[in-house]
N, C-alpha and C positions, 0 to 999 in steps of 0.2 A: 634763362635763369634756372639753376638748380636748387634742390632745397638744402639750405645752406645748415642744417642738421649733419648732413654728410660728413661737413669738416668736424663734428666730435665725437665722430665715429672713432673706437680704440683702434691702434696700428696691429694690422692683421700680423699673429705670432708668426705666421711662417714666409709673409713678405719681410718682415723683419732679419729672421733669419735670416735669408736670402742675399739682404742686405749685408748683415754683416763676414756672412762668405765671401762675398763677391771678391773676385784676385785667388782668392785662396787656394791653391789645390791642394789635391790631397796625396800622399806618399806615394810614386810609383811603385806598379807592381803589389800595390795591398787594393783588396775589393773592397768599396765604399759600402758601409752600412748604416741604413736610413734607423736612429731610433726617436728620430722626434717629433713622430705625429701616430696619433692613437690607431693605426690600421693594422687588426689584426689580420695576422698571414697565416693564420690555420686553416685548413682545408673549413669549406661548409661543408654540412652533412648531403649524402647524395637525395635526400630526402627533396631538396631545393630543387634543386635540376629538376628531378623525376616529377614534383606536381609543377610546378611550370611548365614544361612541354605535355603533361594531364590536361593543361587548362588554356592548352595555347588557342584554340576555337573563341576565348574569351576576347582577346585583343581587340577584336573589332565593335566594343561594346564600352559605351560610357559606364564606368564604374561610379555608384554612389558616394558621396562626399559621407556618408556616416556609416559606410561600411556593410558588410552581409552579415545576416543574423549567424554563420559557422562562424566569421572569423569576429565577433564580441563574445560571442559564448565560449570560445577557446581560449580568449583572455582572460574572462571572469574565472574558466575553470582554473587556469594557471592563478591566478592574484590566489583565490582559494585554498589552490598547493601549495605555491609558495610561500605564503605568510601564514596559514593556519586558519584563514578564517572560515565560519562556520559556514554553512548552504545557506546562499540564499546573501547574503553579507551584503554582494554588491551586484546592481541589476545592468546584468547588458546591453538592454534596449536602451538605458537613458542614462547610465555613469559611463560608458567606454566609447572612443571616438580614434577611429585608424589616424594615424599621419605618416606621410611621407617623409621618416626619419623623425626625428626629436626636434634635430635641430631648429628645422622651418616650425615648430610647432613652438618650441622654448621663444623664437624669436617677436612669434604672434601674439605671444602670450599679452607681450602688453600693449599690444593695441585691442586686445578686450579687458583689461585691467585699467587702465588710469582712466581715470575722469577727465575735465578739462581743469580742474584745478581741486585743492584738497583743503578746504576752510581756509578759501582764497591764500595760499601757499604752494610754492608747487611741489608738484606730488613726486615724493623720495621712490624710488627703488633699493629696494638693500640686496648686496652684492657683496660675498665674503672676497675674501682678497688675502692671496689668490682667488681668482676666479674662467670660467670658460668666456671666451672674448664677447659671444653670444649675449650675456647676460647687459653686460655693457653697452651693447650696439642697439639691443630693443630696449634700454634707456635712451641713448641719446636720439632716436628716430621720434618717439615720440614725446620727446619735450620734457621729459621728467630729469629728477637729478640723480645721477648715482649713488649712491651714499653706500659707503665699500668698508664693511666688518673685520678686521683683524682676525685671521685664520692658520695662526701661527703656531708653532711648536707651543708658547705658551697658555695659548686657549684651547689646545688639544686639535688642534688644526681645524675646526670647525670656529662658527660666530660666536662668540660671548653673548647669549640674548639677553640676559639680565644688563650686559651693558649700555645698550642701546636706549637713549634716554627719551622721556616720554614725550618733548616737543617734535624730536624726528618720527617715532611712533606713531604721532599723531597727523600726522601727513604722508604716513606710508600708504601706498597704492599696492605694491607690488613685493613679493621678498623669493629672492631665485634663494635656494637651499639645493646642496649637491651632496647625495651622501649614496653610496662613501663619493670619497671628495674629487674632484680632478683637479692639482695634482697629487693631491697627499694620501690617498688612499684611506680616511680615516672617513668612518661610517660611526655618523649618530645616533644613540640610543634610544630606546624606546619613549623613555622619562622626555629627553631632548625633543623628540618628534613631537610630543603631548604639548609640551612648553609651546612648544613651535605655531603647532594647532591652536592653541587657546589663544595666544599672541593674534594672532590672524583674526581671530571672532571676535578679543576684546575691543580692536583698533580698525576692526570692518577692512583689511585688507587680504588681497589674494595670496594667497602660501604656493607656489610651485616649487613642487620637489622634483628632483632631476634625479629617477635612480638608476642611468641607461648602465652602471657598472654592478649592479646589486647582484649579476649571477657571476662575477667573479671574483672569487672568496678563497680565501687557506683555513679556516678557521670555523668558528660557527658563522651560518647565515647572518650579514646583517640584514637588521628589524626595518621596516619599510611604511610607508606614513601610510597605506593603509589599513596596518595593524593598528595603529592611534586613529583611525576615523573610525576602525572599526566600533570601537570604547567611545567617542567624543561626538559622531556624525563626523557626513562628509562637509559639510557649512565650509565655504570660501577656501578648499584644498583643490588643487591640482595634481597630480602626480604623473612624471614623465617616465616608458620603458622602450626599450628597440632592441629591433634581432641583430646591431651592425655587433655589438661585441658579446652579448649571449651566445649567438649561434653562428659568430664569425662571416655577419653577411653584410658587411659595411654598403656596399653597392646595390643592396636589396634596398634601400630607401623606404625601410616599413619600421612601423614603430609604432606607439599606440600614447592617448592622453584619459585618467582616468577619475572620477572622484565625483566633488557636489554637480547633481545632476541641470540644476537652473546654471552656474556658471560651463556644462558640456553643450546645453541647452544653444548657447550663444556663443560657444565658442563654433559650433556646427553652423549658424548662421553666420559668424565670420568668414568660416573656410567657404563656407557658397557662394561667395563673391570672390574671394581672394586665395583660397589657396589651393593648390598640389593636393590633385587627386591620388591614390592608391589604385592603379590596375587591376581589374579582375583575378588577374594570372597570381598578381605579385598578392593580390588578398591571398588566395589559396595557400600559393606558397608558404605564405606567417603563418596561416592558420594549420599546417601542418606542423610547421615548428615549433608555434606558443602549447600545439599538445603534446610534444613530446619533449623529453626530459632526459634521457639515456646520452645526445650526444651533447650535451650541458654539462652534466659530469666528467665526458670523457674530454670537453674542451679545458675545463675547469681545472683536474688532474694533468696537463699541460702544463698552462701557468703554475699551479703548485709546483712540479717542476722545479720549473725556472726560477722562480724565488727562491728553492733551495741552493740551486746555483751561485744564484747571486747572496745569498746570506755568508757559503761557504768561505766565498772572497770577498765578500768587503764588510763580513761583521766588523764594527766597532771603527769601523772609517767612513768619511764624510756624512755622521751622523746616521749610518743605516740604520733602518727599520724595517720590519713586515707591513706593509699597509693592511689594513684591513679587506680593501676590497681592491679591485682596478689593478690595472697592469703596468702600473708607472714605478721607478723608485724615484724617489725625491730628496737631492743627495746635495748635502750642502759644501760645496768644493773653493768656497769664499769669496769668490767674482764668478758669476753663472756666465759673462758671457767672455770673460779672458780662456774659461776653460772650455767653450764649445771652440771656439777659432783653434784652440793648439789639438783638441781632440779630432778636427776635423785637417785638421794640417801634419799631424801627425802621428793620425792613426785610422785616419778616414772613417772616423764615426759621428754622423750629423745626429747632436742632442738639442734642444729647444731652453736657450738661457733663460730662469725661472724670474725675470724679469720682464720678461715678455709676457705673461702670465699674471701679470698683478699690477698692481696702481699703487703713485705714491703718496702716501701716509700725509699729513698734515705738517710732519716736518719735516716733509722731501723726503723722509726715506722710503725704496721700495722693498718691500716682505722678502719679495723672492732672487734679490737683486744675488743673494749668496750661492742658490742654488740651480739645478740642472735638471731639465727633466725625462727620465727615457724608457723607452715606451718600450716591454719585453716581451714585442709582436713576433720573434721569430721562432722558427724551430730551435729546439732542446741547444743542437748544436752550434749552432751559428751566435746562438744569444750568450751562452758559454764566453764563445773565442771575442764576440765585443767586449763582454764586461772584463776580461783578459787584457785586450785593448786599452781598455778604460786606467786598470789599475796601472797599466807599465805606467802611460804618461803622467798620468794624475797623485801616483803613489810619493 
């Protein structure tokens, strides 16, 4: 017998896909371009390579579940740089904890969060919606209920928190927050974050902020929740970062969890049982990248790029926008998944229908059911000749 949790696990987006490819092929004689899963294709810095093979005598060596005192102090100094806070802001020994990629970290989150039950009620998770599958799947493992925010063009693509009403509040255990957002690229403000934070201390539940896109930006930096803990305390926040799209090392499986020091406390005593250690090697490695900053810019001035590409051609069609952060467009083409099957039958470009991405509404309907989402991981030129792709069929 399995644990019959399994069956309300959300349909994985890219099995989905898959599915509805299936028969399909795509135009002879045109090269198939993948844009529908977040894997950046930019070189890593040679920086990577070089201290891993520095540290490769490490291998043979259990690596600590909380990390080496270089690579938290390299974090704290980056959280530091990056958000402004002053010395001293946030302590490495007892806020910062490595994880093997975000992901397995985001998913664990709430088997340290929910209780066994929330003033005999069961304990909500809030889930904007859209949202990353993730969010969803560490709800339904451990027994909680999803409760999924409207993150639509209309709320500015982010939750409405003032909507969220105080009996669900009241049972909230957990609240996954994405900014900027996967898919919509819309990054919450400062003001937001605060609201965010204070929500979380009045209603005793855990805030995880997921900012694995926060170093890809066109615009000014967006504000990051431990600029609001910085002003509020860290009290019941989490915050999630990784090197897979900062520094283009998706397969480096490093990443870091950071904030109230009693909830790192116990999420460190989770992982000692249950989770995916970080390698020696592969510690070094981060901790050469979280100090350095030069080829973050130069990934960064990429995607700017290519966003300018794609403005040129599809301003003022299927809704475009600049996101704020993240390397997605999120482009409403009216049926997300009638236009992945003809894009991919007809022009050989695999997009991810924005319905695979979100849940349906209380009146059936689903947010993203309109739109498409595609991920502008390639070089300058390539990413060009798809959104070229895109318009012939789509136009």
């Amino acid at each position: 017998m399995v644990n019959p949790r399994l069956d309300r696990l959300p349909g994985y987006p890219f099995a989905r896909l898959r599915a509805l490819l299936d028969g399909v092929d795509p135009p002879a004689g045109v090269e198939p371009l993948a844009l529908s899963i977040g894997e950046p294709r930019h070189g890593p810095p040679p920086m990577l390579a070089e201290t891993l093979a520095a540290n490769a005598h490490l291998w043979g060596r259990y690596p600590p579940i909380g990390g080496t005192p270089g690579f938290r102090d390299a974090v704290g100094s980056w959280l530091v740089r990056r958000y402004g806070l002053a010395e001293g802001a946030i302590d490495p020994a007892t806020q910062i904890l490595p994880v093997a990629g975000t992901r397995e970290a985001l998913f664990m989150a709430a088997a340290l969060a929910l209780p066994d039950g929330r003033g005999g009620a069961t304990p909500a998770v809030l889930i904007p919606n859209p949202y990353y599958h993730v969010y969803a799947g560490s709800a339904a493992m451990t027994g909680a209920e999803a409760v999924f925010l409207p993150a639509t063009r209309e709320t500015g693509f982010l939750p409405d928190l003032a909507a969220v009403d105080e009996a669900t509040l009241a049972r909230t255990a957990l609240f996954y927050l994405c900014s900027p957002a996967n898919p919509q690229g819309a990054a919450a403000g400062l003001d937001y974050l605060k609201t965010a934070v204070r929500l979380a201390r009045d209603h005793d539940f855990v805030l995880c902020v997921d900012e694995c896109y926060a170093e890809i930006y066109g615009g000014e930096p967006p504000p990051g929740a431990v600029q609001a803990c910085a002003a509020l305390g860290y009290g019941n926040v989490l915050v999630f970062h990784s090197l897979s799209k900062r520094s283009s090392a998706p397969g480096l499986r490093s990443g870091f969890v950071a904030g109230d020091p009693a909830l790192i406390e116990k999420f460190k005593r989770l992982r000692d049982v249950g989770g995916a250690t970080v390698p020696l090697p592969v510690m070094a490695a981060s901790e050469a990248l979280w100090r350095d900053d030069a080829h973050v810019e130069e990934n960064r001035a990429l995607y700017r790029a290519k966003f300018d590409a794609a403005e040129a051609l599809l301003a003022g069609r299927f809704g475009f926008y600049r996101p704020d952060g993240g390397f997605f467009l999120w482009l409403d083409v009216g049926d997300g998944e009638a236009a992945a099957r003809r894009l991919w039958a007809e022009a050989g470009l695999r997009v991810l229908p924005g319905a695979y991405l979100a849940a349906d509404d209380r009146d059936g309907h689903n947010p993203g059911a309109a739109f498409i989402r595609v991920a502008l991981v390639h070089d300058q030129a390539t990413t060009t000749e798809a959104l070229e792709r895109l318009l012939a069929v789509l136009r």
